[in-house]
C-alpha positions as a Markdown table, in Angstrom:
| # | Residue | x | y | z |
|---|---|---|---|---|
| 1 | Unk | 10.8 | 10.7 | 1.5 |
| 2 | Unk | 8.3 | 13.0 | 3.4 |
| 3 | Unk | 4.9 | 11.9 | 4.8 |
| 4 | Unk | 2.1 | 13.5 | 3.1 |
| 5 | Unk | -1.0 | 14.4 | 4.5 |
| 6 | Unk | -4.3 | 13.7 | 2.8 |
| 7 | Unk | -7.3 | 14.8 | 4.5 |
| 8 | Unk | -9.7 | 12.7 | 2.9 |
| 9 | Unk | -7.8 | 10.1 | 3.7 |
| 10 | Unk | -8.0 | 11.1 | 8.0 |
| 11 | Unk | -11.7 | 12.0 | 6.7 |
| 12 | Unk | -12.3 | 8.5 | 6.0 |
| 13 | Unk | -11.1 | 6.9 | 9.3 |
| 14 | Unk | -7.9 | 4.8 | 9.0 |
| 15 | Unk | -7.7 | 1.8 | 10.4 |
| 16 | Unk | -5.6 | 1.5 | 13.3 |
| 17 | Unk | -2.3 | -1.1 | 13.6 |
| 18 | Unk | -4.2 | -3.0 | 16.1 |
| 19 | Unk | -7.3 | -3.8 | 13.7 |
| 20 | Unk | -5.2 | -4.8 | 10.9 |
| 21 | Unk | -5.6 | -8.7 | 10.5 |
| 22 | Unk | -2.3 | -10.2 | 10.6 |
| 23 | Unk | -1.0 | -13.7 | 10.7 |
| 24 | Unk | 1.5 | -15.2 | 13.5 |
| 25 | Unk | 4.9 | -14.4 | 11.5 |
| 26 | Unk | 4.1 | -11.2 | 9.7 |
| 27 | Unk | 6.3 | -8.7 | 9.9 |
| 28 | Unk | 5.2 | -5.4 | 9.2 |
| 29 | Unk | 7.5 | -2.9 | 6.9 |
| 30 | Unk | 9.5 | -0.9 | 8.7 |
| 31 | Unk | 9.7 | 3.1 | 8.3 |
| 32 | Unk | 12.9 | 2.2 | 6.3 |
| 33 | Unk | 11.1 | 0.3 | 3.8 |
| 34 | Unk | 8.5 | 1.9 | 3.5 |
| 35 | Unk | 9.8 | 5.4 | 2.8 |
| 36 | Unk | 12.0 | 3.3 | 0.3 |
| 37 | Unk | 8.9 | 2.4 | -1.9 |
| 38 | Unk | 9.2 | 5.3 | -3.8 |
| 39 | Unk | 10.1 | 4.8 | -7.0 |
| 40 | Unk | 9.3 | 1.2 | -6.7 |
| 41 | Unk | 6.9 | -1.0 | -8.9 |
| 42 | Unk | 5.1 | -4.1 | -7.0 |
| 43 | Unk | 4.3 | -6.8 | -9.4 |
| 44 | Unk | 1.3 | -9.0 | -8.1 |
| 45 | Unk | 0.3 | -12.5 | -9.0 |
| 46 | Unk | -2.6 | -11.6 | -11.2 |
| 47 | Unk | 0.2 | -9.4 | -13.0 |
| 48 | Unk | -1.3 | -5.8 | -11.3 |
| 49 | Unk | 1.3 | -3.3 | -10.9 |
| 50 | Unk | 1.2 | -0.6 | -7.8 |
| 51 | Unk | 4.1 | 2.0 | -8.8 |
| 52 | Unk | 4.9 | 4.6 | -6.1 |
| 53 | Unk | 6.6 | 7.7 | -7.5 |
| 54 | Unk | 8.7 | 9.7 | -5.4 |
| 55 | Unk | 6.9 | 13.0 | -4.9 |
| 56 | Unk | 3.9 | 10.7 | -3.7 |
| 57 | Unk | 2.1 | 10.2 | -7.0 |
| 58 | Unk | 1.0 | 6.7 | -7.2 |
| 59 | Unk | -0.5 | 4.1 | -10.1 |
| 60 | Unk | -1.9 | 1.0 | -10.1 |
| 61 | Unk | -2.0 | -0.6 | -13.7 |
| 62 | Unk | -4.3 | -3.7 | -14.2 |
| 63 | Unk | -3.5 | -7.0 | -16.3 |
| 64 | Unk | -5.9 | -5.5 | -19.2 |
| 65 | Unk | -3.8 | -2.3 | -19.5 |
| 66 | Unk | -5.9 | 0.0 | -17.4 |
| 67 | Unk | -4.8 | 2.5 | -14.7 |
| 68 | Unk | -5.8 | 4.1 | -12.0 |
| 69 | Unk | -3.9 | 7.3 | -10.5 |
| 70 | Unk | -4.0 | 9.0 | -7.1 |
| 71 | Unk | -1.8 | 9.7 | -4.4 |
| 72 | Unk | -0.3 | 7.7 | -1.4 |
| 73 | Unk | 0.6 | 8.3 | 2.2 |
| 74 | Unk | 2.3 | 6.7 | 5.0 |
| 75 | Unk | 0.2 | 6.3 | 7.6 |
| 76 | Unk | 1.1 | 7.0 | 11.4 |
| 77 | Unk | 0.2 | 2.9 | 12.2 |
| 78 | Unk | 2.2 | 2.0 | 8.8 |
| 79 | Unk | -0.1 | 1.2 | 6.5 |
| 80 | Unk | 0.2 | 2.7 | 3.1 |
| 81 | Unk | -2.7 | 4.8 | 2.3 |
| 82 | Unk | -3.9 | 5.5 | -1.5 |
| 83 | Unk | -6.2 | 8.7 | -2.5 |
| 84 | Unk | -7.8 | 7.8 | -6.3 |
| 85 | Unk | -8.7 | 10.9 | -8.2 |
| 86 | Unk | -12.3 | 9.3 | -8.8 |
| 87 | Unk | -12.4 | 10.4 | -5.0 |
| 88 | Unk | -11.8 | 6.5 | -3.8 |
| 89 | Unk | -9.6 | 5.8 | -0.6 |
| 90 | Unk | -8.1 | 3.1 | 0.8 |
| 91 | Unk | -5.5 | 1.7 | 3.1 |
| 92 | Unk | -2.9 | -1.4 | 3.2 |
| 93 | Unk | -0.5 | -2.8 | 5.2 |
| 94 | Unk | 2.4 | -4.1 | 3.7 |
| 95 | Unk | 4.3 | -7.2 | 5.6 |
| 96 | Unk | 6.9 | -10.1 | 5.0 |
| 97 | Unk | 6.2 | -13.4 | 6.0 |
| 98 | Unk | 7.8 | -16.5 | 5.1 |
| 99 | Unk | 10.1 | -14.3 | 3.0 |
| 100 | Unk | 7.3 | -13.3 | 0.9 |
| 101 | Unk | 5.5 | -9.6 | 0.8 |
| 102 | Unk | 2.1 | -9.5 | 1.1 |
| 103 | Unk | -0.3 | -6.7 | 0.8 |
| 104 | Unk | -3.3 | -6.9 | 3.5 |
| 105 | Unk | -6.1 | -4.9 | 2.9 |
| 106 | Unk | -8.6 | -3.5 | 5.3 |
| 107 | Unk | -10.8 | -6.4 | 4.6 |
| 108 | Unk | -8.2 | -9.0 | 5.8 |
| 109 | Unk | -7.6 | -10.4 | 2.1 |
| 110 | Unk | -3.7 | -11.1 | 1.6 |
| 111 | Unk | -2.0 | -10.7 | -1.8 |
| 112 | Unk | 1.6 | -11.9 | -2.1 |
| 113 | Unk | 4.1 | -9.5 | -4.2 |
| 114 | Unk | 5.8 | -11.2 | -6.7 |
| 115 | Unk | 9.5 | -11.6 | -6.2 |
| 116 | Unk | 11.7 | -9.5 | -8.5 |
C-alpha cells in the first residue's frame, strides 16, 4: 500500500510515538500490518465498524446504521490517521496486547477490536 499524505492532517499536529499513552505489554502494529489494513473491516465492542479500503478511502459505520467517510494515512510514528469529509481529523494507534487489538486514541481511551 502507499502512504498518503494529507495536509490537514500535518496541519493539525500529529501526535508523536512518544505521547501516545501506552500500557506495559502493548505492542504497536508493525509497518506489515498496518499497510495490510486495507481492505480490512475492524468490528468493535459497541458493534462500530472502521473499513479501510485500499486506495486509502476509509468508513466508519455506527451500531445505528450511520457512516462517516474520509480518508486515512499512515503516519511516520505509526499511528493511523483519519481525514472526515466534514473537515474532522484524528489519529490512533493501533496495538496488540494480551492477544487482543486495541485502538488508542489521542485522548488515552483504549477500545479492544473484536476478534474475527
Amino acid at each position: 500500500m502507499t502512504r498518503f499524505l494529507i495536509p490537514a492532517l500535518i496541519a493539525a499536529g500529529p501526535v508523536f510515538a512518544a505521547d501516545w499513552p501506552v500500557k506495559t505489554g502493548d505492542t504497536p502494529l508493525t509497518a506489515a500490518e498496518l499497510d495490510a489494513l486495507a481492505g480490512q473491516t475492524l468490528t468493535f465492542y459497541d458493534d462500530g465498524q472502521a473499513k479501510f479500503s485500499a486506495g486509502g478511502a476509509y468508513s466508519y459505520t455506527y451500531a445505528s446504521g450511520e457512516s462517516a467517510f474520509g480518508t486515512y494515512a499512515i503516519a511516520d510514528d505509526g499511528s493511523v490517521c483519519i481525514a472526515y469529509r466534514n473537515g474532522f481529523s484524528r489519529c490512533d494507534l493501533y496495538v496488540r496486547s494480551g492477544g487482543r487489538l486495541i485502538l488508542i486514541d489521542e485522548k488515552g481511551d483504549r477500545y479492544p477490536v473484536r476478534p474475527e
